[in-house]
DRENGU-379094 format. One line per field, with one value per atom (N, C-alpha, C): residue number from 1; residue in one letter; atom name; x, y, z. Coordinates in steps of 0.02 Angstrom, whole numbers, plus 50000, padded with zeros to 5 digits. Layout:
# residues N
nuvo	NUM|...
domi	a|...
torvo	CA|...
c1	X|...
c2	Y|...
c3	Z|...
//
This chain:
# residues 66
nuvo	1|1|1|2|2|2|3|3|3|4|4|4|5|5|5|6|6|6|7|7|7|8|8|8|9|9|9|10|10|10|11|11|11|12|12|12|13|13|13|14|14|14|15|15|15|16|16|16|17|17|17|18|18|18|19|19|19|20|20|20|21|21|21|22|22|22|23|23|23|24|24|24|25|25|25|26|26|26|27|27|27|28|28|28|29|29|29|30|30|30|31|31|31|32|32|32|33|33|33|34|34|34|35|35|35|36|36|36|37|37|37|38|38|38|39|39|39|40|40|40|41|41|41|42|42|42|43|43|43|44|44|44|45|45|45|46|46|46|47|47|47|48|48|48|49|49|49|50|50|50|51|51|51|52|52|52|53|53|53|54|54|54|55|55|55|56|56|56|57|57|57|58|58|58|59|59|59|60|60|60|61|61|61|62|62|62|63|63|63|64|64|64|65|65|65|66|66|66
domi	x|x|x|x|x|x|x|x|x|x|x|x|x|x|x|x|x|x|x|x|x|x|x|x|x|x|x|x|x|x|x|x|x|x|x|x|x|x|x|x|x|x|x|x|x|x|x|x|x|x|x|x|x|x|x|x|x|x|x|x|x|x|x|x|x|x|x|x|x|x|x|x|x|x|x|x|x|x|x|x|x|x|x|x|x|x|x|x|x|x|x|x|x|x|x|x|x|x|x|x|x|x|x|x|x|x|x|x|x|x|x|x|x|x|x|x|x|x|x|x|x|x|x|x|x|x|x|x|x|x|x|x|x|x|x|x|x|x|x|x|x|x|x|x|x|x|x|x|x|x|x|x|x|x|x|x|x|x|x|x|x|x|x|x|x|x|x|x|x|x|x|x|x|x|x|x|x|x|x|x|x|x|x|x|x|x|x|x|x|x|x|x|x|x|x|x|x|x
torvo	N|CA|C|N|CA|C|N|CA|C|N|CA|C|N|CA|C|N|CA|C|N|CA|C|N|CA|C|N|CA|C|N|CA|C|N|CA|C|N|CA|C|N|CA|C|N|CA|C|N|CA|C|N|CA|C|N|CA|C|N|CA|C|N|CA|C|N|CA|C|N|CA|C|N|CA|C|N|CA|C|N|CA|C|N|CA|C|N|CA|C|N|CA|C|N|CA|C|N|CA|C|N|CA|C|N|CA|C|N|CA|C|N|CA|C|N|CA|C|N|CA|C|N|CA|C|N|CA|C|N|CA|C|N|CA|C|N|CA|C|N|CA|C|N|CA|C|N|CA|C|N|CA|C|N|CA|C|N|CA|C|N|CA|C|N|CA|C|N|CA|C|N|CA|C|N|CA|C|N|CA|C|N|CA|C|N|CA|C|N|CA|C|N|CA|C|N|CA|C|N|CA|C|N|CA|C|N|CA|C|N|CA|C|N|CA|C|N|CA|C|N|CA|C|N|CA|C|N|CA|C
c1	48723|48744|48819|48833|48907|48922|49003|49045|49075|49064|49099|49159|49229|49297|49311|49295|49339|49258|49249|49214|49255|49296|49336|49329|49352|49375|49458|49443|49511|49529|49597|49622|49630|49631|49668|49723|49736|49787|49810|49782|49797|49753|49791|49772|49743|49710|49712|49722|49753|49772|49722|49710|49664|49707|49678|49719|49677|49735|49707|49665|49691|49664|49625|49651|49666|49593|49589|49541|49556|49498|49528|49477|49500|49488|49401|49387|49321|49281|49296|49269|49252|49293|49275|49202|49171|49127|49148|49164|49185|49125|49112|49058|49116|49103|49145|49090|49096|49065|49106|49168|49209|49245|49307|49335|49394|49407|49456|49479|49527|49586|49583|49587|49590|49651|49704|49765|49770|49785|49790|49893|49874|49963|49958|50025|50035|49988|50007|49980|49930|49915|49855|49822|49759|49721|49745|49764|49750|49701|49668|49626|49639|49636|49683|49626|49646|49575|49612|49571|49587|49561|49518|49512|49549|49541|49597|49566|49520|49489|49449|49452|49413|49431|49417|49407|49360|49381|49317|49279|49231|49203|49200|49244|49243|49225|49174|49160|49174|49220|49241|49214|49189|49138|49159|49170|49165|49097|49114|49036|49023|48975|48971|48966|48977|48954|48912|48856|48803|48824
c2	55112|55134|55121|55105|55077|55133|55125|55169|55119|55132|55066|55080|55037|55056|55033|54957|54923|54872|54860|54802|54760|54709|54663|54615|54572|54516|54495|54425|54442|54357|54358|54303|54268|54182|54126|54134|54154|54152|54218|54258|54319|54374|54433|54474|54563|54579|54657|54695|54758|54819|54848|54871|54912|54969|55054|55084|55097|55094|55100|55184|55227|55275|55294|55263|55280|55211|55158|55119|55073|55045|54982|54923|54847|54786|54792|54806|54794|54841|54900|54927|54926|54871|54852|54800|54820|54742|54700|54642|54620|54555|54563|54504|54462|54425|54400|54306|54290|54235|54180|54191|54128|54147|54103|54109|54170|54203|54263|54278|54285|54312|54367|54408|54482|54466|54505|54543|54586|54631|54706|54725|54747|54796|54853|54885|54952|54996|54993|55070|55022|54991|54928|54883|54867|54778|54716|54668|54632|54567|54572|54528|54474|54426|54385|54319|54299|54245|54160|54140|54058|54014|54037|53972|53917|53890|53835|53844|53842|53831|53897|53957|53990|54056|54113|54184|54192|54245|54272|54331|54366|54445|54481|54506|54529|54627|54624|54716|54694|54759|54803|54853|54852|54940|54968|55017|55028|55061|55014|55017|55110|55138|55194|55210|55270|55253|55309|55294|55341|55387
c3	50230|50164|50157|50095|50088|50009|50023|49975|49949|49878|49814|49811|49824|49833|49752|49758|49681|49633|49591|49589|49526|49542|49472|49468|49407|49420|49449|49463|49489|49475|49427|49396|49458|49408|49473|49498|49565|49616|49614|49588|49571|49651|49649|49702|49687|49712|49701|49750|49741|49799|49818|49878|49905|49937|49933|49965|50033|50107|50161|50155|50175|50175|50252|50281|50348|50385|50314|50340|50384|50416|50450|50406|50434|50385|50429|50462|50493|50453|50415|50390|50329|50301|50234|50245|50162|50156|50092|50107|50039|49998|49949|49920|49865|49844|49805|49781|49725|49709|49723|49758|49765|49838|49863|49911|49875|49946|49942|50006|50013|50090|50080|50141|50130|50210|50167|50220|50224|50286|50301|50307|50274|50255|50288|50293|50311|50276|50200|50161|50108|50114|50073|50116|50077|50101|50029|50050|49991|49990|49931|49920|49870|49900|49854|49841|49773|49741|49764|49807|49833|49814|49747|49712|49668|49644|49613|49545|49516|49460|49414|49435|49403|49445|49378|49416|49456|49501|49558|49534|49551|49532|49621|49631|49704|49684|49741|49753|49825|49821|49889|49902|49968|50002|50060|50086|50141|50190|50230|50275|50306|50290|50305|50361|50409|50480|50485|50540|50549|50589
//
């Protein structure tokens, strides 16, 4: 079972904030219809759109643990 963090679009070359919240990057799940980088920051993740040609639709989850 997964927890819905963000679900957007996300302009060309453009990025969105994630707040850590004491997460780690293994704990995220990310789907996205295109290519996307995800970097881990101090107090954020960023997800950033690597396409050249078109917006992405990225949902962010965090993986639940049993």
């Amino acid at each position: 079972m997964t927890k819905l963090i963000s679900n957007r679009a996300i302009p060309i070359g453009r990025s969105i904030f994630i707040p850590r919240s004491n997460l780690k990057k293994e704990q995220l799940h990310v789907e996205a219809n295109g290519e996307v980088d995800i970097r881990e920051r101090d107090e954020f993740f960023i997800v950033r759109n690597l396409e050249c040609c078109r917006s992405v639709i990225v949902s962010v989850s965090v993986k639940e643990e049993k």
